[in-house]
C-alpha positions in Angstrom: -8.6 24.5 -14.8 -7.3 22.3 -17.6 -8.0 19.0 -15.5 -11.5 20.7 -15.0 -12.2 21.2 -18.3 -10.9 17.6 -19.7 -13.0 16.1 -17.0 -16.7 18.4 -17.9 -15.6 17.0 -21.8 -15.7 13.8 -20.9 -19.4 14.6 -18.6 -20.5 16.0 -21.6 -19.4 13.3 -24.0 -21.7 10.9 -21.9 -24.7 13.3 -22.3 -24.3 14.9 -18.9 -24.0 11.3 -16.9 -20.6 9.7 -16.0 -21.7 6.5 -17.0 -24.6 4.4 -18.1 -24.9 0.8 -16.7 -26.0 -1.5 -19.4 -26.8 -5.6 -18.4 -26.2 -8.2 -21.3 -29.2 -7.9 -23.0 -30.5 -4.7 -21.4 -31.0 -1.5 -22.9 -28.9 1.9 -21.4 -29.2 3.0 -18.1 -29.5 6.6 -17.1 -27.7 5.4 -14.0 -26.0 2.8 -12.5 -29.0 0.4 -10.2 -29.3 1.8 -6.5 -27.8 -1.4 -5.1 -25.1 -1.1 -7.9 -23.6 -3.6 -10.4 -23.7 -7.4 -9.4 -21.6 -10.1 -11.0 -22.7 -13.5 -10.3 -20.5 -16.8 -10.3 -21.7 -18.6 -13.3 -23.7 -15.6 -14.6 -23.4 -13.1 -17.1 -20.9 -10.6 -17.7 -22.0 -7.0 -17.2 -20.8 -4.0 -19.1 -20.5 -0.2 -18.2 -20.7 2.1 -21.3 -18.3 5.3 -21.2 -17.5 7.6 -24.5 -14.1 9.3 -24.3 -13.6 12.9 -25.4 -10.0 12.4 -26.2 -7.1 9.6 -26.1 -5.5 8.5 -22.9 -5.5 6.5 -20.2 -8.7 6.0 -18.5 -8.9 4.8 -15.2 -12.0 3.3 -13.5 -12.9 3.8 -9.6 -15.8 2.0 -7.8 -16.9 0.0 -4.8 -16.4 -3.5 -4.0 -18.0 -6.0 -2.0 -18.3 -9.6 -1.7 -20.9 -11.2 0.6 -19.8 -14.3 2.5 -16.0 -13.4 1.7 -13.3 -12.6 4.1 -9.9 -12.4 3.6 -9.6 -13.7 7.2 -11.0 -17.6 6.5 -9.8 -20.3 4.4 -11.7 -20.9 1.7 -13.6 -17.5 1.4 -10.2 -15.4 1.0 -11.4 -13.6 -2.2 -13.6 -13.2 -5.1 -11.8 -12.3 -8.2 -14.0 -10.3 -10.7 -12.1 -9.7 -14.8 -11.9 -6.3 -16.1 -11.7 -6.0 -20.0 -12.1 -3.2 -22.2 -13.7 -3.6 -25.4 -13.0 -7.3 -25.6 -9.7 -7.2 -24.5 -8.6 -8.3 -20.6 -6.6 -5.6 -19.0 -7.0 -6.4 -15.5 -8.0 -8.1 -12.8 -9.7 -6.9 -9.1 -9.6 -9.5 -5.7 -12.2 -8.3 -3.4 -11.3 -9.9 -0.3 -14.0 -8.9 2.0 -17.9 -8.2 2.0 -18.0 -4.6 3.0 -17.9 -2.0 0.6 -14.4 -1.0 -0.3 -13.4 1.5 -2.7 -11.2 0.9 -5.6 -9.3 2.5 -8.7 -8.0 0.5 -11.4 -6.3 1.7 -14.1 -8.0 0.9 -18.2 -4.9 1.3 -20.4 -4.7 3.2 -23.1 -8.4 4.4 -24.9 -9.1 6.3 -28.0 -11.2 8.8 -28.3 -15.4 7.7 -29.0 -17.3 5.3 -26.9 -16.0 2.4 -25.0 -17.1 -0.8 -22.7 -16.0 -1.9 -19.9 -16.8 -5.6 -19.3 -16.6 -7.1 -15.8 -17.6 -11.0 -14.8 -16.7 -13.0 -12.1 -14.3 -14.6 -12.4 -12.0 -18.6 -12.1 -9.4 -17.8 -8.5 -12.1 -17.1 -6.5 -13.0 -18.6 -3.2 -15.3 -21.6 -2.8 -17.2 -19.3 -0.8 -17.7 -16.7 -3.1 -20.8 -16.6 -4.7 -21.1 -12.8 -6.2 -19.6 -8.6 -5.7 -21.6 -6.2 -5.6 -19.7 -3.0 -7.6 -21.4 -0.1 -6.3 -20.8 3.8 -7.8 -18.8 2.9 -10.9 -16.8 5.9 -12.7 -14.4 6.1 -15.9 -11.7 9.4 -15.8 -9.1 10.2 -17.5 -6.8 11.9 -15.6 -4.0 14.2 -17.2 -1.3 12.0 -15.6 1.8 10.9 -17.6 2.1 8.8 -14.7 -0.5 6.5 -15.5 0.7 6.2 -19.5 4.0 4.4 -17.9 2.5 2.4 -14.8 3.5 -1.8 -15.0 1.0 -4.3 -15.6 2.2 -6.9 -13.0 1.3 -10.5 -13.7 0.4 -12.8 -10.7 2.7 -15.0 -9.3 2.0 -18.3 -10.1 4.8 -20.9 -9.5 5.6 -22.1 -12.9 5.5 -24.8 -13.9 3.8 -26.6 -10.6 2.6 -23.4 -8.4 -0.9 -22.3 -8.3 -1.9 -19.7 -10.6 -4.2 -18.1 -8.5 -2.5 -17.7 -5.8 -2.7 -14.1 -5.8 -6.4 -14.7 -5.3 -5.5 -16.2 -1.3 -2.0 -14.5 -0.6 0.5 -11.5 -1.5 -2.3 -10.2 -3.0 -1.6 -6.6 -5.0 -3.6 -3.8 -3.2 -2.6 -0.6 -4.6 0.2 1.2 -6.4 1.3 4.7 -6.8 4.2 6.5 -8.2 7.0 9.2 -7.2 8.6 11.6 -9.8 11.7 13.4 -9.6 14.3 15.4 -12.0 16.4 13.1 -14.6 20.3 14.4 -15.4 18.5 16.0 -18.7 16.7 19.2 -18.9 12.7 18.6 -18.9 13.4 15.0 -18.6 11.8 13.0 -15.3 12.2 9.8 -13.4 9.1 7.9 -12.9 9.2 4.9 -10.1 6.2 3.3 -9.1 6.1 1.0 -6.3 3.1 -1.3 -5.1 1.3 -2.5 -1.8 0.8 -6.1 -1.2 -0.8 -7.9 1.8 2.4 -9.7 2.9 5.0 -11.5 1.9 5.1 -15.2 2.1 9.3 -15.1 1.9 12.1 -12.2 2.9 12.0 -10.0 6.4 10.1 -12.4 9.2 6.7 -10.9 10.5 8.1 -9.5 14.0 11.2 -7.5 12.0 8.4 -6.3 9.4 6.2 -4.7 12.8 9.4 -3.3 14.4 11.7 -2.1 11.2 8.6 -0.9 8.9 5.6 -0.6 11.3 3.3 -3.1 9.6 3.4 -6.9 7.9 2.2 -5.9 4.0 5.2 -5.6 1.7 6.0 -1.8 -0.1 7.9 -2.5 -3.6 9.5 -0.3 -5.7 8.4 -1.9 -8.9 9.2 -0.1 -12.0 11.7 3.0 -12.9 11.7 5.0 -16.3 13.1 8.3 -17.5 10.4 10.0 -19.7 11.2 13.5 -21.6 9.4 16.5 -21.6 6.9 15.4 -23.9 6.2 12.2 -21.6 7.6 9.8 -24.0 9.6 7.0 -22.6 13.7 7.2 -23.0 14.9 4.1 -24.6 16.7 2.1 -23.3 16.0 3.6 -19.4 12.9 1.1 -18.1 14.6 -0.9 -14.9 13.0 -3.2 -12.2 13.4 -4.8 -8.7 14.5 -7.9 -9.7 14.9 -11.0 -7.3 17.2 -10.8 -4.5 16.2 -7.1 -5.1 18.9 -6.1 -7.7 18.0 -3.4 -10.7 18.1 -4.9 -13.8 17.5 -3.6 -17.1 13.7 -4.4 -18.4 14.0 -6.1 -21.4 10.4 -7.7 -21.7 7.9 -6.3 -23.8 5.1 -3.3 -23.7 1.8 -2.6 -24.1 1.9 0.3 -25.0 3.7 2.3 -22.6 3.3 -0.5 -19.9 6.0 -2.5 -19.2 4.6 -6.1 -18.4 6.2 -7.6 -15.3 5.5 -10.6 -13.4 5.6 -10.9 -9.3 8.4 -14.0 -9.5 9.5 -14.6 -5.9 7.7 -15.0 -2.3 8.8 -11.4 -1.6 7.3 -10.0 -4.3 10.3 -9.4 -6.3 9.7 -9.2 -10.1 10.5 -10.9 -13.6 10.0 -9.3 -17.0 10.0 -12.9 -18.6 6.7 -14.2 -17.7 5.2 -17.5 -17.0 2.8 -19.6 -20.0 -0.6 -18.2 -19.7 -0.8 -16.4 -16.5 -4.3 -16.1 -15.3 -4.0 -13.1 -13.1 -2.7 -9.1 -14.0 -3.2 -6.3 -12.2 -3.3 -2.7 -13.5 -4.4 -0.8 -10.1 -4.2 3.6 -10.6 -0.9 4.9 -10.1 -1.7 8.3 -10.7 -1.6 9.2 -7.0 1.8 9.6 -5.3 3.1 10.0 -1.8 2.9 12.4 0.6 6.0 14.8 0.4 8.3 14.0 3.8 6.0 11.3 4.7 6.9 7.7 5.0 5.8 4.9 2.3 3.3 3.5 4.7 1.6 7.2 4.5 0.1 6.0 1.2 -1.9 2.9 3.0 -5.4 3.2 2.8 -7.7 2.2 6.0 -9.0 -1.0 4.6 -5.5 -2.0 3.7 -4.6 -2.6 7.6 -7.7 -4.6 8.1 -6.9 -7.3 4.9 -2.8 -7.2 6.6 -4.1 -8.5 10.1 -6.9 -10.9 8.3 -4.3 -12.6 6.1 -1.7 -12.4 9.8 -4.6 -14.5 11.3 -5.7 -16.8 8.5 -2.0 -17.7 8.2 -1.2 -18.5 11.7 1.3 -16.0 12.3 -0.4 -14.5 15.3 0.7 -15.1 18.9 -2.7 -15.8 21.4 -2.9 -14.8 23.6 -0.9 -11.7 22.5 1.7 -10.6 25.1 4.4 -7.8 24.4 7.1 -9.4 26.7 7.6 -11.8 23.7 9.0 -11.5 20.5 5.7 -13.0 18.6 3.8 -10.9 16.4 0.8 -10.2 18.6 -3.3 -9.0 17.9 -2.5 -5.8 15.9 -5.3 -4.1 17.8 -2.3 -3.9 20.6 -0.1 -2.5 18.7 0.6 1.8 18.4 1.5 2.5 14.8 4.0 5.6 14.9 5.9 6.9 11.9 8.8 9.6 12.6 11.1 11.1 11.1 15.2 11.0 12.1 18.9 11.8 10.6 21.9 10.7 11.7 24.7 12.8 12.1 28.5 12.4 11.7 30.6 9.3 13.2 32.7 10.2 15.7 34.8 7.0 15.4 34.8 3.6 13.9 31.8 1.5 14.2 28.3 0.8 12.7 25.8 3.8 12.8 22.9 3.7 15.5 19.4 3.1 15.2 16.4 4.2 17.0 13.4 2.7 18.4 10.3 4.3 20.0 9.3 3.2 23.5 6.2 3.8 25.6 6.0 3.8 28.8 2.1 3.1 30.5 0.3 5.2 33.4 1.0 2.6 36.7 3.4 0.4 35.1 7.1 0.1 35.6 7.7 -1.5 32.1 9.0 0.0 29.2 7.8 -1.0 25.5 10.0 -0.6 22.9 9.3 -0.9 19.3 12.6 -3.2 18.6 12.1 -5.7 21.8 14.9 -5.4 22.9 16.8 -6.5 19.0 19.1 -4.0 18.5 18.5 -5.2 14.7 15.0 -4.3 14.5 15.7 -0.7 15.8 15.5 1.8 12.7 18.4 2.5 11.1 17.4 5.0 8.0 17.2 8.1 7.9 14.4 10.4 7.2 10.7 9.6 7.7 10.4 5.7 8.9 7.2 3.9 10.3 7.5 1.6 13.4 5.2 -0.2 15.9 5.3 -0.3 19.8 3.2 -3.9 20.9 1.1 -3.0 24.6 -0.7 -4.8 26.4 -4.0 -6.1 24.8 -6.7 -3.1 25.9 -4.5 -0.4 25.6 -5.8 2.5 24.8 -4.4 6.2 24.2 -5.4 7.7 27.6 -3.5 4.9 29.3 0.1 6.2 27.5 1.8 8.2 30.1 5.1 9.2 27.8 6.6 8.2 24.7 10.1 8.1 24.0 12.7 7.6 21.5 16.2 5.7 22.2 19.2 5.5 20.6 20.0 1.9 20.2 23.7 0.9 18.5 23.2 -1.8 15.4 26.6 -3.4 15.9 28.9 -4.3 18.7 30.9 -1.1 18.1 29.0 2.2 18.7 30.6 5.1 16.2 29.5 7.7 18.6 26.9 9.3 15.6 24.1 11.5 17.2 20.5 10.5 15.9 18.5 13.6 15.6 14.4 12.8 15.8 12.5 16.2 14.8 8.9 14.4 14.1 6.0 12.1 14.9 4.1 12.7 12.3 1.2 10.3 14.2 0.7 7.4 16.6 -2.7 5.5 16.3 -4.2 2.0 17.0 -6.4 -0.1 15.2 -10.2 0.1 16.3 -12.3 -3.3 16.2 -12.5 -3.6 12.8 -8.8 -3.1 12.3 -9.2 0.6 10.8 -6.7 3.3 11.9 -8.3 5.2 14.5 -7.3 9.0 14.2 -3.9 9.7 14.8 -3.6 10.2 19.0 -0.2 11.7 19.0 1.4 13.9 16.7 5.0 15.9 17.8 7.3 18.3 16.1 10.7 19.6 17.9 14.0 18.2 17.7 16.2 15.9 20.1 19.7 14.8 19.8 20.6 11.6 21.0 24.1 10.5 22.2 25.6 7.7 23.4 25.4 9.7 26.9 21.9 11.0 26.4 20.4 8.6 24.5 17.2 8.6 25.6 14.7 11.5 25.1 10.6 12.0 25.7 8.8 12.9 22.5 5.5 13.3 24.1 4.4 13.1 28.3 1.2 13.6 29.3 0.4 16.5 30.4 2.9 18.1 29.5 2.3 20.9 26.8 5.8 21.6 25.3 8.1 18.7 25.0 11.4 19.2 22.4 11.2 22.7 22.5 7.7 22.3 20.2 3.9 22.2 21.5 2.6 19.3 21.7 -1.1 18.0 22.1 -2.2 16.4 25.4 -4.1 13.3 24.4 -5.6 13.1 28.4 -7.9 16.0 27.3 
């Protein structure tokens, strides 16, 4: 009721319209223009009016879409578009595609009274990029202590002889959220907030990324803090993932509450001294968080698989024609995306813990495909929810899955005997044409013990209607 209330106060603040969309030399709007805003290379800025009813941090949501831009081509990657707030640059947005997409970026801190957002296209963009069209524009302020702490992370830009913009074409930031648990002190809380990129130009090689984590952008942790009961950061508590992804102690400086980091390696790894006049920041919302019991890759959004595979293709990293018997990142359109969730139990000797990999076997064919390929290191070796992929033949579709299974696979050359328990598939889904999830196909719940005398066990057959001692859907009907 109290999120409710704050959000009617702010409705009412703007005299019963979210926003008024004001051009340069233009007088209010009572609305945003039908084909929303457009921002023009070379032209003038545009500005959105917004009056807050209290202080905070405001956070802005919208669509964006650049015509004549793809993430997938050289030279039309992106269009970059400069977000400031009353005068003063607070972040920045790369559209890398000419479809509508929605987004949520976060504003900073605002005081109560009115306010302008100012957004112009901006230097970083692609050749090709000539204007975005920012469709449905909205300022809120939600009641998140979340978003008071969330990083401002720089963009990577190779100091002293790198490219600036090279967040603009590659490893681009495409959202963030955070995760909140209990800190040692009563009332107290620990903030992280991690980030998604597209990919990672260094670290984990594009075929272990599709078998060990179940897609090619890179998930960060980014930023930890302890805050007390009134929200206020603990001094002296702020850490990041440094390079070689150690936890160091932030010692840069605030805005704010927002600690000011700087993406300083090719695996997205961060600095908190940054770089002489970066050109690029990013601010995106944190205020959502993940799914409880879900995997990291649970918080992807649709459009975020499509700009992964573009930036796999523009960058050559694609195997064509795509064939599973190989190693080779393939067409992700091939691919079954399959998160589920595992433990491990006690060792029963020596050795190195197992893993487990998902397999699939097809309706007239002998082979079975298994997430790893046959790498015992690429099998999954933590515990609890984990994402994975399983590469088919190109064409595959869900009615041609006949069973899918999940094996036990040892890491090292000594098996400690461990059993690996699987009790989920939370879902199993390929990418359509446009490289959006289709609905999840598959989902399973039960629970299987693997051994290193049973180590295999079916998850799912078709046709079959309880599998793991759980009902389970039959995707033939």
């Amino acid at each position: 009721m109290r999120a409710r209330a704050r959000a009617t106060a702010l409705t009412l603040a703007l005299g019963g319209i979210p926003l008024a969309a004001v051009s340069p030399a233009a007088p209010a709007q009572a609305s945003p223009p039908p084909g929303g805003l457009v921002v023009e290379r070379g032209g003038p800025a545009r500005t959105v009016a917004f009056t807050a009813a209290r202080d905070g941090e405001a956070v802005i949501g919208l669509t964006a879409a650049a015509p004549g831009v793809s993430w997938a081509r050289r030279g039309a990657e992106a269009a970059v578009v400069a977000v400031g707030v009353d005068g003063r640059h607070v972040t920045d947005l790369v559209v890398p595609g000419a479809d509508p997409t929605p987004r949520s970026l976060g504003l900073g801190r605002v005081g109560k009274g009115p306010h302008k957002v100012t957004l112009r296209f901006a230097e970083g963009s692609a050749p090709a990029a000539r204007r975005v069209t920012l469709g449905r524009p909205r300022v809120r302020m939600p009641d998140q202590v979340a978003l008071r702490h969330s990083p401002i992370v720089v963009g990577r830009t190779g100091w002293p002889f790198g490219d600036p913009y090279q967040n603009a074409r590659t490893d681009t930031p495409l959202l963030a959220w955070h995760e909140s648990r209990p800190a040692a002190a009563p009332g107290h809380r620990v903030l992280e907030y991690s980030m998604v990129f597209s990919n990672e130009d260094g670290g984990t090689d594009t075929p272990a990324l599709m078998a060990r984590w179940g897609r090619t952008t890179d998930i960060e942790w980014v930023y930890r803090v302890e805050v007390d009961a009134e929200g206020r950061r603990v001094a002296g508590t702020g850490v990041y993932q440094g390079p070689q992804h150690l936890t160091l102690k932030f010692t840069g400086r605030y805005e704010g509450d927002h600690p000011v980091l700087q993406t300083c390696t090719s695996n997205n790894n961060m600095c908190d001294v940054i770089s002489p006049r970066p050109p690029l920041r990013f601010l995106p919302d944190a205020s959502g968080t993940r799914p409880a019991d879900r995997a990291r890759e649970a918080v992807m959004e649709p459009w975020t698989y499509r700009v992964m595979a573009q930036e796999l293709r523009r960058e050559g990293r694609l195997e064509e024609p795509s064939d599973p018997a190989t190693r080779e990142v393939g067409d992700p359109r091939a691919y079954l995306f399959a998160e589920l969730a595992k433990t491990t139990g006690a060792p029963r000797n020596w050795g190195t813990a197992p893993g487990v990999s998902l397999a699939v076997r097809l309706e007239g064919d002998d082979r079975l495909y298994r997430s790893d390929h046959g790498e015992r290191s690429w099998s999954i070796d933590r515990d609890g929810p984990a994402s994975t992929t399983v590469e088919l033949p190109p064409g595959t579709t869900a009615g041609d899955i006949a069973s899918i299974e999940a094996v036990r696979t040892p890491m090292g050359l000594v098996d400690n005997g461990a059993p690996a328990v699987v009790t989920a598939l939370h879902r199993a889904f390929f990418l359509n044409r446009a490289h959006l999830p289709d609905p999840p196909a598959f989902r399973w719940t039960g629970s299987v013990t693997l051994t290193p005398a049973s180590p295999a066990a079916v998850l799912w057959k078709k046709g079959s209607r309880t599998i793991g001692n759980q009902r389970t859907p039959d995707a033939s009907k």
